[in-house]
MDAnalysis code that builds the backbone (N, CA, C; Angstrom):
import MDAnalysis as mda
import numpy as np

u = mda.Universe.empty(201, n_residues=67, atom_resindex=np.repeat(np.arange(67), 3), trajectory=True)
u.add_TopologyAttr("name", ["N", "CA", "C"] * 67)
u.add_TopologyAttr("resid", np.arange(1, 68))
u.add_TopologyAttr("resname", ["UNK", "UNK", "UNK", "UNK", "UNK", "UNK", "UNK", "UNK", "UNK", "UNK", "UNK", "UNK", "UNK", "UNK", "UNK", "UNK", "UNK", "UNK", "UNK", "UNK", "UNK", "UNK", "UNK", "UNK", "UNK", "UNK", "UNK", "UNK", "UNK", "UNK", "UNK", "UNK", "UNK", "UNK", "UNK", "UNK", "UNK", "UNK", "UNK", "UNK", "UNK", "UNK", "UNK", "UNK", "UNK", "UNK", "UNK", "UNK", "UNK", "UNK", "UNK", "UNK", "UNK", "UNK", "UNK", "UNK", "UNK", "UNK", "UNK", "UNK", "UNK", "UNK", "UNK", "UNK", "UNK", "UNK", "UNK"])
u.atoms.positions = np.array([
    [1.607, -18.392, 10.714],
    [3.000, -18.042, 10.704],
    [3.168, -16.729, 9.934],
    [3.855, -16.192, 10.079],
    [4.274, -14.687, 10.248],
    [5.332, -14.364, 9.703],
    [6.232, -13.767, 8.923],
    [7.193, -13.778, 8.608],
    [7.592, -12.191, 8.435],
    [8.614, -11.639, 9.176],
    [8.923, -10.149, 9.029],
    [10.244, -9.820, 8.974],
    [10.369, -8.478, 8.932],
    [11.773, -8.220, 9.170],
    [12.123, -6.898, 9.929],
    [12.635, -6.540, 10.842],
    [12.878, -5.655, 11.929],
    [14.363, -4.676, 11.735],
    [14.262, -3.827, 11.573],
    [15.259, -2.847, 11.441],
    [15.389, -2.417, 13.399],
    [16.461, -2.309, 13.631],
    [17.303, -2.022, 15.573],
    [18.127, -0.930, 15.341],
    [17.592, 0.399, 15.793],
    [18.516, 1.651, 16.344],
    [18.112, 1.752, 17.587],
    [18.728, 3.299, 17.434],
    [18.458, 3.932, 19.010],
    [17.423, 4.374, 19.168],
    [16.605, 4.110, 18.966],
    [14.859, 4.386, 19.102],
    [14.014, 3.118, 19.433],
    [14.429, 1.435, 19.298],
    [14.423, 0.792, 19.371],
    [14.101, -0.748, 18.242],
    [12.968, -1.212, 18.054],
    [12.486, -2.087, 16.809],
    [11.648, -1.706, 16.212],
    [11.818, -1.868, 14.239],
    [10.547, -1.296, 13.516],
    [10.457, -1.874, 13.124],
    [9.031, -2.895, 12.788],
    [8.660, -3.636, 11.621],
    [8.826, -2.776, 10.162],
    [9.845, -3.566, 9.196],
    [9.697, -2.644, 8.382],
    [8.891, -3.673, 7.039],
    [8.211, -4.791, 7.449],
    [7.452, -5.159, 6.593],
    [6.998, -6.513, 6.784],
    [6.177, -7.394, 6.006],
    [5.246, -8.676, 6.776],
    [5.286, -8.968, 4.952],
    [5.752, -10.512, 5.010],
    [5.897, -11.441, 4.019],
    [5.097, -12.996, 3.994],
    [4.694, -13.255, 2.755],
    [3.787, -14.582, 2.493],
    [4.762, -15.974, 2.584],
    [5.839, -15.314, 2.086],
    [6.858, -16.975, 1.670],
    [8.022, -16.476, 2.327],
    [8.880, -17.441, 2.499],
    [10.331, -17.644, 3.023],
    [11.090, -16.912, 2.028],
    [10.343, -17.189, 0.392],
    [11.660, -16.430, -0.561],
    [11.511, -15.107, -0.907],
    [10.228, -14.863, -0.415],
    [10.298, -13.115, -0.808],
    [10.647, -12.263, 0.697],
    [10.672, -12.792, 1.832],
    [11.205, -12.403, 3.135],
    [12.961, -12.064, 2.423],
    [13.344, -13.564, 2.385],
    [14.636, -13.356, 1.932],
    [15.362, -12.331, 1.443],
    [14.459, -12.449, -0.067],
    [14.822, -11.488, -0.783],
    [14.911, -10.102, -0.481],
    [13.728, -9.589, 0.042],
    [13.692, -8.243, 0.794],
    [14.694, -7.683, 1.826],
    [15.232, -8.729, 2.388],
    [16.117, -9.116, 3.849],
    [17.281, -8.737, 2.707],
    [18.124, -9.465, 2.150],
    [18.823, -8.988, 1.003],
    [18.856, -8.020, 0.689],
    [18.127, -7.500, 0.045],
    [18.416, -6.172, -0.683],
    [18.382, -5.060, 0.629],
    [17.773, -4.808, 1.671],
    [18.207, -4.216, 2.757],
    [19.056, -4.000, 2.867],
    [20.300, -5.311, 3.182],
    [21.412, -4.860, 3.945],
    [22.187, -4.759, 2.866],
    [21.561, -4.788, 1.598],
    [22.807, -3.666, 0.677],
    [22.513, -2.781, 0.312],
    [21.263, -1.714, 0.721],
    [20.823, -0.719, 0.521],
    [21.691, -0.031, 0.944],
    [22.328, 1.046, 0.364],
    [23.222, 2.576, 0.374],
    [22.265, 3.198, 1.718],
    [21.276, 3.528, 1.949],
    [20.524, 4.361, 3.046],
    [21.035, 3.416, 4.447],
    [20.405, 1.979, 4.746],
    [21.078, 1.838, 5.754],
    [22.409, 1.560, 6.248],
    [22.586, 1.294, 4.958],
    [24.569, 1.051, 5.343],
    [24.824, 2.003, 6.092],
    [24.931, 3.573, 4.886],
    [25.216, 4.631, 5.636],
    [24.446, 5.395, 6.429],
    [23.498, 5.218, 7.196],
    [22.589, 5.995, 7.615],
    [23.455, 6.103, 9.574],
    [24.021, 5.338, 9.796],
    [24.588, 5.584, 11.039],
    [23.585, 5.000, 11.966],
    [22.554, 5.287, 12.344],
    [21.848, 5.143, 13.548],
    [21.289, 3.603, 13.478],
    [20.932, 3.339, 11.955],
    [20.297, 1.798, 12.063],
    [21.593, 1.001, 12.471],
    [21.100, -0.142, 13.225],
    [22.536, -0.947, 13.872],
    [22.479, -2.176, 13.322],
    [21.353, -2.487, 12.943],
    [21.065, -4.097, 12.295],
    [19.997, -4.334, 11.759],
    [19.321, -5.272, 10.972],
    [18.205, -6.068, 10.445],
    [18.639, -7.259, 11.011],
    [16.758, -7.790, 11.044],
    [16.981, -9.180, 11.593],
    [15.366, -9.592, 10.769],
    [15.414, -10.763, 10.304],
    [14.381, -11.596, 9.447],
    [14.098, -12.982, 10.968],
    [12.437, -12.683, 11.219],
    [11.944, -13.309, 11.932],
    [10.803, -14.091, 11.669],
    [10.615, -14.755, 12.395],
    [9.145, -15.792, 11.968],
    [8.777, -15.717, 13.216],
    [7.099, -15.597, 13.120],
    [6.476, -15.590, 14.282],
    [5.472, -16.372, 14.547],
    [5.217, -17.824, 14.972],
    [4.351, -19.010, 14.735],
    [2.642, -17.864, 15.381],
    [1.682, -18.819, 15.514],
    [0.328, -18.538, 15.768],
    [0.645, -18.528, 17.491],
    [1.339, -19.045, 17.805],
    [1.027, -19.008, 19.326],
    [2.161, -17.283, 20.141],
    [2.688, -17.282, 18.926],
    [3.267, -15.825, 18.968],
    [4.366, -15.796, 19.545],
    [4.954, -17.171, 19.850],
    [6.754, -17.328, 19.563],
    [7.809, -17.053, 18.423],
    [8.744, -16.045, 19.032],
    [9.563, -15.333, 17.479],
    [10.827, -16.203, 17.448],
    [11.086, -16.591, 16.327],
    [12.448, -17.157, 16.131],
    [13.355, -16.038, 15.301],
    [14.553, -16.225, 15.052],
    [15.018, -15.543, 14.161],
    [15.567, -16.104, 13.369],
    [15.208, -15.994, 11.919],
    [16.060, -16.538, 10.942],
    [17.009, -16.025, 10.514],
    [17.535, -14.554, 10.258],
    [18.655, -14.296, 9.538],
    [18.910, -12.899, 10.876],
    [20.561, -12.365, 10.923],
    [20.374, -11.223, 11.337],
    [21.547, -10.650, 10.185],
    [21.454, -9.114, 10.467],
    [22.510, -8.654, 9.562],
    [23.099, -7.313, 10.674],
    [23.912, -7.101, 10.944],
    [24.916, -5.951, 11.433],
    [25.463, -4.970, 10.928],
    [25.258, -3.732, 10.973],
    [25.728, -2.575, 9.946],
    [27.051, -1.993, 11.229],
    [28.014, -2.107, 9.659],
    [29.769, -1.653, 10.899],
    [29.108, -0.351, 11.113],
])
């Protein structure tokens, strides 16, 4: 199991990092979407915190939306 988190503009999906536990995903996922850069950065449109089992099915656990 896999645990990441994906930043979505107009360029398309970036892994912007790969986590051991549920609480440091979290946490990271957190402080993202109150980071000053993507709030205001315009082009990023969202974060999304995913899990990706061994057989390489993605769920999504959290998403976040930048107005």
């Amino acid at each position: 199991m896999t645990l990441s988190i994906r930043t979505h503009d107009a360029w398309g999906n970036v892994n912007v990092g790969e986590f051991l536990s549920l609480d440091e995903a979290k946490h990271a996922f957190e402080q993202l979407c109150n980071d000053p850069w993507y709030r205001n950065d315009g082009t990023v449109k969202g974060l999304e915190l995913i899990q990706t089992n061994d057989a390489g099915s993605v769920e999504r656990l959290a998403w976040h939306a930048f107005d």
